[in-house]
C-alpha angles and dihedrals in degrees: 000000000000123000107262103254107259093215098179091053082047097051106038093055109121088200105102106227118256115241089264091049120135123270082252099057092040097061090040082057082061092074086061092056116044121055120258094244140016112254102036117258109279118269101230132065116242122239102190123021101223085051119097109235112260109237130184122239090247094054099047085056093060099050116096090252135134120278114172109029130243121256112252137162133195102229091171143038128175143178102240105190098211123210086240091062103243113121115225131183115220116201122194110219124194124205142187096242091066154003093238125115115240133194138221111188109204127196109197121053090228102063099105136205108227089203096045091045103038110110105255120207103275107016132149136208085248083042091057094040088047088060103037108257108132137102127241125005126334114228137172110277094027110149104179132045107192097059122042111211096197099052101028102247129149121172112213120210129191128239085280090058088251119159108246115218116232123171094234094058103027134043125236123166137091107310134184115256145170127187098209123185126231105273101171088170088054100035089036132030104023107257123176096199089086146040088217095103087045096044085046096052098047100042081056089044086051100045091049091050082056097043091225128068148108140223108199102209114205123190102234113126118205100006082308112309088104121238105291083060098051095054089052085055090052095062092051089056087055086063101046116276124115127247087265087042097054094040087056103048087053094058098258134124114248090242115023101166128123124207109188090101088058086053099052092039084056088049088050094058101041092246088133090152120038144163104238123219107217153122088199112084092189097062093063088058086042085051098043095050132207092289084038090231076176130042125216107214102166140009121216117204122224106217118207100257089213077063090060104044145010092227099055138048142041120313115187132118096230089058077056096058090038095058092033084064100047087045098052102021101030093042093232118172100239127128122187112229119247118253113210 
């Protein structure tokens, strides 16, 4: 029987493979090539950490970042009650990248989509209730959907059937948002190799304490490579590699993810200045684009909870490899705290 392949001996070789190298070797050469994350660590050295990085014109031109901005439409809006009290609104988008269905989790009841709420040829005011686009509370017997009698709301549109945003009725300022990618494992199915269930679930707990926020949520499944993927890399992991490693022997980039659709989902919905909630400083300049159709004001780190206190949080070792190598390999701004 052959000898178990020791990965992490493999892949932390500095000697490049010579063109008759093993299978093995050849895919180890492939962390010397492409790049740790997607997009490129930002050129600029942060300051403060809360402080998104300054970067010229010219360099954010050069990053491998959005320009123009995809296509995409809110078809569907709905009230979702949680278990934690806090009312949000989820509304399904479409796009013309891809056939996926992407989310975007609202807290407020006045952020509003302009393609869900723009007056279509044909609709009418059921029409406009069915899909979501009204303003205040649905109740039985509701017969429009653009003025609220009960609460004293009335939405007003321009000669295009645009939605015209007034401040009584729509809310503009700088909100808290994440753009969190699809984790079923962590969401889902409890796993312990990731943070995403419990980033997910406090970045919900923090925008219902303010009453607005968003969670754009994008259907790419392990940084991208989809889930069948993602259990192969699991199973690299069992044998020693790290989650960038994994990614990369697989023939994968670290970071495969996209956010353009984020962008024009925050466009959508009028959130053109936000408060992102983040330990990765290249996703505000992935966010923000090259044309920066969304600012980035401020970043808002998620702190392991397991950091903050001995009763919450995940413990595993495997949640300790997992940060460690965002930390060291991603380039992520977390410190663990001392323990003395």
């Amino acid at each position: 029987m052959s000898n178990p392949i020791d990965i992490k001996k493999e892949v932390a070789s500095p000697k490049r493979p010579t063109l008759m190298a093993s299978p093995v070797a050849s895919r180890a050469a492939m962390f010397e090539s492409i790049p740790l994350v997607s997009p490129m660590a930002t050129p600029s050295v942060l300051q403060n950490p809360k402080t998104p990085p300054v970067v010229s014109q010219e360099e954010r031109n050069n990053l491998p970042i959005h320009g123009e901005l995809p296509h995409v439409r809110c078809i569907a809006r709905a009230r979702i009650p949680t278990v934690q009290g806090p009312e949000i609104f989820l509304h399904l988008y479409e796009n013309n990248l891809d056939k996926k269905e992407h989310l975007a989790i609202v807290f407020g009841e006045d952020i509003r989509s302009q393609s869900l709420f723009k007056r279509r040829d044909g609709d009418t005011q059921q029409d406009r209730m069915t899909r979501g686009a009204y303003v205040g509370k649905l109740f039985p017997g509701r017969v429009c959907a653009d003025k609220d009698d009960q609460l004293g709301l009335e939405l007003h549109f321009d000669a295009n059937g645009d939605l015209i945003r007034k401040p009584e009725t729509t809310f503009a300022g700088d909100v808290l948002t994440r753009i969190h990618s699809e984790c079923y494992t962590g969401e889902t199915a409890w796993s312990a190799r990731c943070d995403c269930g419990e980033q997910f679930n406090e970045a919900g707990r923090l925008m219902g304490d303010s009453g607005h926020g968003c969670i754009v949520y994008l259907r790419q499944e392990g940084r991208g490579i989809g889930l069948g993927e993602k259990l192969k890399a699991y199973n690299l992991q069992d044998l020693g590699a790290d989650t960038v490693q994994a990614n990369l022997m697989l023939r994968h980039p670290a970071d495969g993810r996209s956010f353009s659709l984020a962008t024009a989902i925050l466009v959508d919905l009028g959130l053109l200045s936000i408060k992102l909630l983040t330990n990765n400083p290249d996703k505000i300049l992935a966010v923000e684009g090259k044309n920066r159709d969304v600012k980035v004001v401020e970043r808002i780190p998620m702190v392991p909870l397991a950091w903050l206190s001995t009763e919450e949080g995940i413990k595993s070792k495997e949640i300790e490899g997992y940060l460690s190598t965002k930390i060291e390999r991603m380039g992520h701004l977390l410190e663990k705290p001392l323990k003395i």
